[in-house]
N, C-alpha and C positions, 0 to 999 in steps of 0.2 A: 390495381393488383398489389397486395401485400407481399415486400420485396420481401429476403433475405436477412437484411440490413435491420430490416422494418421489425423482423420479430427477433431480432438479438436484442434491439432495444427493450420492446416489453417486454422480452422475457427476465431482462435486466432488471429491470422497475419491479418486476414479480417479485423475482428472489431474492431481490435488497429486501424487499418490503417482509415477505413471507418466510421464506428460509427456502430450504429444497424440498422439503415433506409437505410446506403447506400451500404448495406451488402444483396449480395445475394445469395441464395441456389446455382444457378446454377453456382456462378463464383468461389465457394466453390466447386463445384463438379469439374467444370472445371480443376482448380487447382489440386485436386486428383487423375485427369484422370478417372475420372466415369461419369457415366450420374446421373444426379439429382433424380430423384426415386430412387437409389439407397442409397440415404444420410436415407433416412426413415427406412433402414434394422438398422440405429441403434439411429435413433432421430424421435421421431412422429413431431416433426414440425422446423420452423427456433430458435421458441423462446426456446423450449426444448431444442435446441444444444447451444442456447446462454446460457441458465442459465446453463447448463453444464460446459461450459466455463468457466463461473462467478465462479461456487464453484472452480472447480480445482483451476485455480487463484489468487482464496481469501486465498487457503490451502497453496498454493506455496510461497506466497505472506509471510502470514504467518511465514513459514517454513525458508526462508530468512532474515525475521530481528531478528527471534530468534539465528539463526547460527550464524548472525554478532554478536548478543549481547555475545555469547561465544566466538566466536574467539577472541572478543578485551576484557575479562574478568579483561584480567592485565592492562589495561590503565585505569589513574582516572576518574570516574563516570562524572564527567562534559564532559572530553573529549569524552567518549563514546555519549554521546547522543547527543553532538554538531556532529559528524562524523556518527552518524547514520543517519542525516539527511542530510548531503553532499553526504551520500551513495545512498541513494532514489534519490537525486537529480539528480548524475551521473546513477542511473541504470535508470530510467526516460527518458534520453532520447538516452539510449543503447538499451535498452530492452522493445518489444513491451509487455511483459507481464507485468511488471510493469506501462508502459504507458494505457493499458489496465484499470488495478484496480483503478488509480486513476482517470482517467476517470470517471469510474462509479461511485465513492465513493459521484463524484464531481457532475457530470452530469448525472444520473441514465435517460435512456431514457423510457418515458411514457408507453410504451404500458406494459413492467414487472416491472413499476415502484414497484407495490404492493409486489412481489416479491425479487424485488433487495433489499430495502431498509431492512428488515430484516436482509438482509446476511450483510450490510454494517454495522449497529450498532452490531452487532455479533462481527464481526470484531474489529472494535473501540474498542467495549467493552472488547473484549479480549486482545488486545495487552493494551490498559488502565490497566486493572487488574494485567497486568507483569508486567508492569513498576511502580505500585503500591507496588505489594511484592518487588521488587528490591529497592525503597527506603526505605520499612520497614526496609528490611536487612540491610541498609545503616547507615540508623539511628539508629537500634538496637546496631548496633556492633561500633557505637561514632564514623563513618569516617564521616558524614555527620550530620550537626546541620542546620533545616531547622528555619525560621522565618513561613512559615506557614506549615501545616497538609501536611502530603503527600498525602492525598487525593489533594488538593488544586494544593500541587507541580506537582501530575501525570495530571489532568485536564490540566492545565497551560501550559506542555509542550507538550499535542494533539493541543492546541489551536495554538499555534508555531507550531507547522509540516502544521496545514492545516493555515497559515497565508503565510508561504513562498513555499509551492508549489502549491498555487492559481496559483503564476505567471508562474510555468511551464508549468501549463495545458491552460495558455495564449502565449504557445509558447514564452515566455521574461528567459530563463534562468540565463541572467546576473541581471535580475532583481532579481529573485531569491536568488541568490548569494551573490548580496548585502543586501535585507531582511534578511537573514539569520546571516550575519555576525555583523550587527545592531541589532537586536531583541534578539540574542541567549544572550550574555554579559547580558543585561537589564535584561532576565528574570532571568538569573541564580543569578545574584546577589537581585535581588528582592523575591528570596525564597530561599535566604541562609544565614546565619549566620555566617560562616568559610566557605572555601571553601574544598573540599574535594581531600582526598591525597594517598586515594587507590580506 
């Protein structure tokens, strides 16, 4: 019996793959091996199982750039955030669920547009507010001397994540790669004073 679980997944794999317009119930059902009435034993409609989707995704999503920010805890603070964004870039085009979110962050499709966008500056605004306390701490404890406000500095480096993975959701990864490796230098030194050494 095709769980819950069971068709968040394909439906996952659909609308990475397709978008939300060229995603349908029945190739979702097909996929599960069910017949499509049956998708409604546990989503009243297509949009209901997509924004189901969305939050799972947004949690998951979530949940992996916080693990990365602990596993790499001992490498200095520049190179973490330079390599958190190489990490997006490589799960990006490994992983339909990451291709997914940013998808939507980027290109939220009309009909939930009302809906998505909430969940997307939610989002933003959360992982903004971590990386906020993580420079307080930085510059609390004297390894980090910024020339501007970490407010400033956390804004600064959202605006770098979505400047260089525009071009992955244009399908140009090398383009990517090279934004990335051009822009990250520039900002770090344009909101640093010393650079930092833990």
């Amino acid at each position: 019996m095709t769980t819950k679980r069971q068709l968040l997944t394909i439906a996952l794999s659909q609308f990475a793959q397709h978008g939300y317009e060229g995603t349908s119930l029945a190739d979702i059902a097909s996929e599960a091996g069910i017949k499509k009435p049956s998708i409604y034993a546990h989503f009243k409609s297509k949009e209901d199982l997509f924004l189901n989707v969305l939050r799972q995704t947004f949690r998951e999503f979530k949940r992996r750039i916080i693990r990365y920010m602990i596993h790499h805890v001992d490498i200095p603070l520049q190179d973490r955030l330079y390599q958190l964004i190489a990490f997006l870039q490589q799960q990006y085009s490994d992983d339909a669920m990451i291709k997914f979110v940013m998808r939507m962050c980027f290109f939220p499709h009309s009909a939930s547009e009302k809906e998505i966008i909430p969940l997307v500056y939610a989002l933003i605004d959360d992982l903004e507010a971590r990386l906020l306390r993580l420079l307080d701490v930085h510059v609390d404890q004297h390894h980090l001397q910024l020339v501007v406000s970490t407010t400033e500095a956390a804004k600064g480096y959202m605006t770098v994540v979505d400047g260089v993975m525009i071009d992955m959701l244009y399908s140009e990864p090398s383009r990517s790669v090279q934004r990335l490796n051009v822009i990250f230098p520039i900002y770090w030194r344009g909101i640093t004073l010393t650079a930092t050494t833990t």
